[in-house]
C-alpha positions in Angstrom: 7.3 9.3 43.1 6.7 12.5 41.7 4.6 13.0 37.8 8.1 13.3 35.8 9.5 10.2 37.6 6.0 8.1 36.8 6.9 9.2 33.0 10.8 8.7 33.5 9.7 5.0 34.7 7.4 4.4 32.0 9.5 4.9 28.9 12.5 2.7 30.7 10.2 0.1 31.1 9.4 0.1 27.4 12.6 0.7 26.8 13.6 -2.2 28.9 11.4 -4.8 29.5 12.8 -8.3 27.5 9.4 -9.2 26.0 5.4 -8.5 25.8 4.4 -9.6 29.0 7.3 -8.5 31.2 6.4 -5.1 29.7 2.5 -5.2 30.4 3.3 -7.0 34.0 5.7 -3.9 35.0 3.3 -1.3 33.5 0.4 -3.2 35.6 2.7 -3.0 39.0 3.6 0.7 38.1 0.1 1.8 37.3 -1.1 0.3 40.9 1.3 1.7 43.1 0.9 5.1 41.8 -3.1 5.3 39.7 -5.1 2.8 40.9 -5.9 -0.6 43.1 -6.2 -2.5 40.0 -5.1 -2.8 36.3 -6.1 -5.0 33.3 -4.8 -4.5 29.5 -6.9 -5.9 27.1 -5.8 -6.5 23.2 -8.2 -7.4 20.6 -8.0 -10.8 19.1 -10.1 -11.0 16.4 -13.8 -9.6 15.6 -15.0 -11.4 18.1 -12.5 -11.8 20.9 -10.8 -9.9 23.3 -7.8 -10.9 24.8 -6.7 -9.6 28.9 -3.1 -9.6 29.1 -2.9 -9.2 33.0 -4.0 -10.2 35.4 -4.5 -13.9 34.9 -4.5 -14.1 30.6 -7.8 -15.0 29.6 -10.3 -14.9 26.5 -13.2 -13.9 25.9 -16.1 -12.5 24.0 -15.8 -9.3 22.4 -18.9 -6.9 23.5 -19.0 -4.0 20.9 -22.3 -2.7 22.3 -21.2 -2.3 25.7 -22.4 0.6 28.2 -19.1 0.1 29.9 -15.5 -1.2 29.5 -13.2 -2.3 26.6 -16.2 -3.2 24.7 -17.5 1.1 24.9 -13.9 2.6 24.5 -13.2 0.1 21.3 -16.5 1.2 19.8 -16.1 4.9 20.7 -12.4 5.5 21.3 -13.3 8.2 24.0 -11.9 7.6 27.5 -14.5 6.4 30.1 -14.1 7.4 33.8 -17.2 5.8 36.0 -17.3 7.1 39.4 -19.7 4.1 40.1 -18.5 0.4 39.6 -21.5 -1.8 39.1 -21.4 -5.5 38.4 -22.3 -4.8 34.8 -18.9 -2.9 35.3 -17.1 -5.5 36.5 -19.1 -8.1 33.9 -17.4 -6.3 31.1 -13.9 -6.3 32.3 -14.2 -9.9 32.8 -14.4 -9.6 36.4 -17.1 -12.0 38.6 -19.7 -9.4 39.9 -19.7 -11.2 43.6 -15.9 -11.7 44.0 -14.3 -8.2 43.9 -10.5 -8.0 42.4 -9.1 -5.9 45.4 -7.3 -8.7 47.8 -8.0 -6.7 50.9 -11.7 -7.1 50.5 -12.6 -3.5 49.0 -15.0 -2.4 46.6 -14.1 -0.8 43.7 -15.5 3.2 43.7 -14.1 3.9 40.5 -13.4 3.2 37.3 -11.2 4.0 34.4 -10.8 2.9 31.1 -9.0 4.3 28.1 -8.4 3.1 24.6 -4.9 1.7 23.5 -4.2 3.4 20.1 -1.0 2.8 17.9 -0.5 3.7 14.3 -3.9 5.0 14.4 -5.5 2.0 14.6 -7.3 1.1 18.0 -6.1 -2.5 19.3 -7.0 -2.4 22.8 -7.6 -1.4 26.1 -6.4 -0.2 29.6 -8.5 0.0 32.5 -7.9 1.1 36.2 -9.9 0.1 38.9 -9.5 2.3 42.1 -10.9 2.2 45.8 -10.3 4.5 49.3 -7.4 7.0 48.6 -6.8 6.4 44.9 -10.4 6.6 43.9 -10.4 9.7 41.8 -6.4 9.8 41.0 -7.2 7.9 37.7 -9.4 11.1 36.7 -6.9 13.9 38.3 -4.1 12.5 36.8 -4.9 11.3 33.6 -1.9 12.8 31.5 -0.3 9.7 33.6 -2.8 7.0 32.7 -2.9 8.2 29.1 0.9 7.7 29.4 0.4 4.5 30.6 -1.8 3.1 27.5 0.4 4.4 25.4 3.1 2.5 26.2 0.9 -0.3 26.6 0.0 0.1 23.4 3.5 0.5 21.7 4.2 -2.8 23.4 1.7 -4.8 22.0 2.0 -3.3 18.6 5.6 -3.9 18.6 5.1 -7.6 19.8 3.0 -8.1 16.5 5.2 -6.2 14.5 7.5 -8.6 15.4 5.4 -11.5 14.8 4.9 -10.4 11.2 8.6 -10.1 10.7 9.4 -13.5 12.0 6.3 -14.8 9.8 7.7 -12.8 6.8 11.7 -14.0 7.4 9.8 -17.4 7.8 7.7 -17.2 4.5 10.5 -16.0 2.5 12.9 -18.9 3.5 10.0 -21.3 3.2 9.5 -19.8 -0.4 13.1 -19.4 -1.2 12.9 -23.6 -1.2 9.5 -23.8 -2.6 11.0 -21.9 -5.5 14.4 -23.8 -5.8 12.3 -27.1 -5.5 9.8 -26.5 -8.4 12.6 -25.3 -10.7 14.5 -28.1 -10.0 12.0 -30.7 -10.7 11.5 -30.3 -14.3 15.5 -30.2 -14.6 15.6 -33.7 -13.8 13.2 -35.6 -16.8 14.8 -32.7 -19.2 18.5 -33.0 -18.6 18.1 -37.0 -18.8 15.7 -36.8 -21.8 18.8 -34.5 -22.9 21.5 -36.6 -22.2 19.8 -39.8 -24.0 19.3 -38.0 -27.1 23.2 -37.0 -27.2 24.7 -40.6 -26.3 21.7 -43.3 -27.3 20.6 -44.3 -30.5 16.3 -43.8 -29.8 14.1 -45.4 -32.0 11.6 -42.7 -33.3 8.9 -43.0 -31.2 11.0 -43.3 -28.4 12.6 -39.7 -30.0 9.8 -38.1 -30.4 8.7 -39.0 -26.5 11.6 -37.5 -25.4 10.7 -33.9 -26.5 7.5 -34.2 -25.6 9.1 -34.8 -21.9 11.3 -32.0 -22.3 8.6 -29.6 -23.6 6.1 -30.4 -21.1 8.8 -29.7 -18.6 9.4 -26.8 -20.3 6.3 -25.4 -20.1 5.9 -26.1 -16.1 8.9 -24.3 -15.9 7.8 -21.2 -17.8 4.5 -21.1 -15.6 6.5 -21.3 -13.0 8.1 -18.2 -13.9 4.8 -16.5 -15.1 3.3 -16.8 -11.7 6.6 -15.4 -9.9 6.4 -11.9 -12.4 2.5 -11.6 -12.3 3.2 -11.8 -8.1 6.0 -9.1 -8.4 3.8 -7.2 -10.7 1.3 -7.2 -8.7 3.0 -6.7 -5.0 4.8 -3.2 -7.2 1.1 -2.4 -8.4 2.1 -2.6 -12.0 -0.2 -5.8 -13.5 -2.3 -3.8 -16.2 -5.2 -5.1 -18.3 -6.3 -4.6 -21.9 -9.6 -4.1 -21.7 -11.9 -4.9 -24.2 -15.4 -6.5 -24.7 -15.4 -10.5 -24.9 -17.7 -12.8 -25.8 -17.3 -15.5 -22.7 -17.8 -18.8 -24.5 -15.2 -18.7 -27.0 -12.8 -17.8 -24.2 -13.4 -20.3 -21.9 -13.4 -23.2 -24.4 -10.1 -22.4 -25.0 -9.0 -23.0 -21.6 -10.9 -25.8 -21.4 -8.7 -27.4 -24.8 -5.2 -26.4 -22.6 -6.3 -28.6 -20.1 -7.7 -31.5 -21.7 -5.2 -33.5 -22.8 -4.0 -33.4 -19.0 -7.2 -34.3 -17.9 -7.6 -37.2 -20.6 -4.1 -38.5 -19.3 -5.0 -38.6 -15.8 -8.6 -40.2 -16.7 -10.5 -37.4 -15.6 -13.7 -36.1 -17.6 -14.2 -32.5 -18.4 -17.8 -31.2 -19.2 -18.7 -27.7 -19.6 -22.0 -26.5 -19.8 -22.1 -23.1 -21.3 -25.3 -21.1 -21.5 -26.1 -19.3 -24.5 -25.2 -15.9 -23.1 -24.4 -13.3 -26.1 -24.2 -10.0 -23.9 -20.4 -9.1 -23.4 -18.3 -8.5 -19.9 -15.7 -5.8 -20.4 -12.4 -7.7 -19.4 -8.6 -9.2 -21.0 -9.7 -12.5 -22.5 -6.1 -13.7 -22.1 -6.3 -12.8 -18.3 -9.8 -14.3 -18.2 -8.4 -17.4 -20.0 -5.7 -17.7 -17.4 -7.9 -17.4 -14.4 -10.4 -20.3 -15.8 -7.1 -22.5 -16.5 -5.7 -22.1 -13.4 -9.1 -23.3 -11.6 -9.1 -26.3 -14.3 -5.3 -27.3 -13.7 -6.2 -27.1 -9.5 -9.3 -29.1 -10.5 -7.3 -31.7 -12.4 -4.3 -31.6 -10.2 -6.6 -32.6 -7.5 -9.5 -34.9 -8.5 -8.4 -38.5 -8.9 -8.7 -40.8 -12.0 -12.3 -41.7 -12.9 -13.6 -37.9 -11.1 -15.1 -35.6 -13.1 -14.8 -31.3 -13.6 -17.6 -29.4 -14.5 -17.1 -26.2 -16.1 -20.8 -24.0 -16.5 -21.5 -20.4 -17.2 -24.9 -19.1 -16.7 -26.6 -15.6 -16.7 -27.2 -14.1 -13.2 -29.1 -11.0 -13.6 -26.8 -8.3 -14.0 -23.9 -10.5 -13.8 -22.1 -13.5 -16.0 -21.7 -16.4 -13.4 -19.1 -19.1 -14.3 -18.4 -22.2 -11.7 -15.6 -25.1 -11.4 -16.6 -28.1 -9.7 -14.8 -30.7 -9.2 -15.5 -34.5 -7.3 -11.6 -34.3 -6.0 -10.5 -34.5 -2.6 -12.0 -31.0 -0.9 -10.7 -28.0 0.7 -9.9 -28.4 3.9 -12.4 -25.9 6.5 -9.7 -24.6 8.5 -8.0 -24.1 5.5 -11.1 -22.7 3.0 -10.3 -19.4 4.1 -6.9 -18.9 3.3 -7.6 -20.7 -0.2 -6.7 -17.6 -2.0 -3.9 -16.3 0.1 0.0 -16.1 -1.0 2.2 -18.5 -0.2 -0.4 -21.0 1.1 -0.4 -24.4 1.1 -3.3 -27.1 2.9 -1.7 -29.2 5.6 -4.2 -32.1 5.1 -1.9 -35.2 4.5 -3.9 -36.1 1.4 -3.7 -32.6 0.2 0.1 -32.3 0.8 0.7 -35.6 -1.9 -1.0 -33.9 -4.1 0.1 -30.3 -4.1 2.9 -29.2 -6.0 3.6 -25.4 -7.3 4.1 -21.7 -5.2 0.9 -20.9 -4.3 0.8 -18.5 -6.0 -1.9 -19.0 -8.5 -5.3 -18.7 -6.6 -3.7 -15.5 -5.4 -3.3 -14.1 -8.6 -6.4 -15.1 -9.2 -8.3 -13.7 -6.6 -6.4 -10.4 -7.8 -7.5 -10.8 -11.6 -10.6 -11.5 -10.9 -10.6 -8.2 -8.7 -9.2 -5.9 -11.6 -12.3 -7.2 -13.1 -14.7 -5.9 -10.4 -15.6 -9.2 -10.4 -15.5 -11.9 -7.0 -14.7 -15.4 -6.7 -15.4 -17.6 -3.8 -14.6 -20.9 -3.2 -16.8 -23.6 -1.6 -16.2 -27.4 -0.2 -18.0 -29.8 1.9 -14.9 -31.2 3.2 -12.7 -34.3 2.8 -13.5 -36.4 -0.3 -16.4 -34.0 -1.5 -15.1 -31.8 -4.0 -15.1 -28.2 -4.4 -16.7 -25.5 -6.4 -15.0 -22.4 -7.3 -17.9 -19.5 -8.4 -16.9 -16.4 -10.8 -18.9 -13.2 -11.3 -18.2 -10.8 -13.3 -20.4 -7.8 -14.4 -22.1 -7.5 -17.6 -21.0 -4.4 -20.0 -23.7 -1.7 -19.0 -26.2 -1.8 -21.8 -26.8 1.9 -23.1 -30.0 3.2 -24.2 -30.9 5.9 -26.5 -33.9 8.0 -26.4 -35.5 7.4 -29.5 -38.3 10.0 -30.7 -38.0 12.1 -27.3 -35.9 15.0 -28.6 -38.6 17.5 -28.1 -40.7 18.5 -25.1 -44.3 17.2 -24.4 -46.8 19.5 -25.2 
């Protein structure tokens, strides 16, 4: 097999192979009978973790400040070509030091390793270990390896781009329901609150009970429809504040008022404590309002009758710093840090009862909060503890003018 050949294989195998690992096990077997004794793609998992493809799929730690290996060509992205192979060598390509990888008993004289690079972004590695006659063809021929973990690379990028798709077509039938399901809901009370005030005779009280059904239905259904035009607006880039500067307190009492009644109805007792703070934060009080109402209504939504939400505000050096806290049923931990991601929903059984809406609203308030330069971060000790949800948000930068300094010392 001649150089054009090697490159005539490569491309049909990406072209060809049905799925991620056929594609990586073909590029393995090509790059051995041509480049080297041995061949191992590795694909980064998380921070943390790297993941070998081939041979024999395994996990495990990621090693940024290795000499050698995937660890050195992640952290660098330069190619590495040893013409030693220690067991440190072999250590970082997840190889036992005393058992060499060659099955006619060989030792490895050389070694190869090249970062795997698509879209610019670096998500792996390739690396060839060599021995008797191949021993220095990784390093004469590296226009082929290069070729090699390239493909690699398209492969494994492709088999997550993929993945996202099918996540994406997932989410968006999953939220194509979600949607059809919380409009529906408030149909049902309305149209037969509707249909007894056309055909029944109601007694006044009994009148006056049916609006209130229809316009507290109402109203779920217009926040409903809110939180689907602030996500649009945001996804296009086009959710704008008016910025001015507000005094907190009066601002978060009035979310506190839109959520009472709620709270009183469900037997829940909301307390704020709010420090006397007088210096302003520049911000949109109605956005600010809507962020602190949509950590109440979670708060209420999810702590049961006789619980109790605490609302406080307190100075925090250069920053205003506001909390929730709750005594409801708690954040899941595997699910804590995806609290403020779209479309997400707890799958705790307990949770799931409980949860109704898009989740779309700690989303959108993660990104308000943002457009603030402020953070938000959310904190729970688990199942039946409760959770605490902590704003910051800077002060207004005080200005100071030089007073009796116009002229020069003397």
């Amino acid at each position: 097999m001649d150089a054009e050949e090697f490159l005539s294989t490569t491309i049909s195998i990406l072209a060809t192979s049905p799925n991620l690992r056929a594609t990586i096990e073909n590029l393995s077997r090509l790059a051995n009978s041509w480049l080297s004794d041995w061949c191992a793609v590795f694909a980064v998992e998380n921070e943390h973790g790297l993941r070998r493809l081939i041979p024999l799929e395994d996990l495990y730690p990621l090693n940024l400040q290795a000499a050698t290996g995937p660890g050195y060509v992640l952290r660098t992205g330069e190619v590495q070509f040893l013409k030693e192979v220690t067991d440190e060598v072999l250590v970082n390509l997840g190889l036992q030091a005393d058992a060499p990888p060659f099955g006619n008993g060989q030792k490895a004289s050389t070694c190869l390793c090249l970062p795997l690079i698509a879209r610019g972004r670096t998500i792996g590695a390739i690396a060839f270990l060599s021995a008797g006659s191949k021993a220095d063809l990784g390093a004469r021929d590296l226009r082929l390896a290069q070729a090699l973990a390239d493909a690699a690379a398209a492969a494994i990028d492709n088999a997550e781009l993929y993945r996202q798709a099918w996540e994406a077509n997932r989410l968006k039938d999953d939220f194509v329901a979600m949607v059809s399901h919380e409009l529906r809901t408030p149909l049902t009370p309305m149209l037969g609150c509707i249909h007894l005030l056309r055909t029944a005779r109601l007694t006044e009280s009994t009148f006056d009970r049916a609006l209130d059904i229809i316009e507290r239905n109402a109203q779920a259904q217009l926040r409903i429809v809110e939180n689907l035009l602030d996500a649009s607006q945001i996804v296009a880039g086009k959710l704008h504040l008016v910025m001015k500067s507000v005094q907190l307190a009066s601002v978060l009492e009035g979310a506190v008022e839109s959520v009472r009644s709620s709270a009183e109805g469900k037997g829940v007792k909301v307390v704020t404590t709010l420090g006397d703070i007088q210096q302003p934060i520049e911000g949109d009080p109605h956005r600010i309002q809507q962020i602190v109402w949509h950590l109440l209504s979670n708060a209420v939504k999810f702590t049961p009758s006789e619980g109790r939400i605490e609302l406080s505000m307190r100075s925090d050096g250069d920053r205003v710093l506001i909390q929730v806290a709750d005594t409801g049923i708690g954040i899941p931990a595997d699910f804590l840090p995806h609290i403020f991601d779209r479309f997400r929903r707890a799958g705790d059984a307990d949770v799931k009862k409980l949860q109704s809406g898009l989740g779309l609203g700690l989303a959108i308030v993660r990104h308000l909060v943002e457009l603030h330069n402020g953070s938000i971060e959310a904190a729970s000790a688990g199942h039946g503890c409760g959770a605490v949800f902590t704003l910051k948000f800077p002060f207004v930068a005080r200005r100071f003018a030089a007073v009796g300094n116009s002229g020069t010392d003397s």
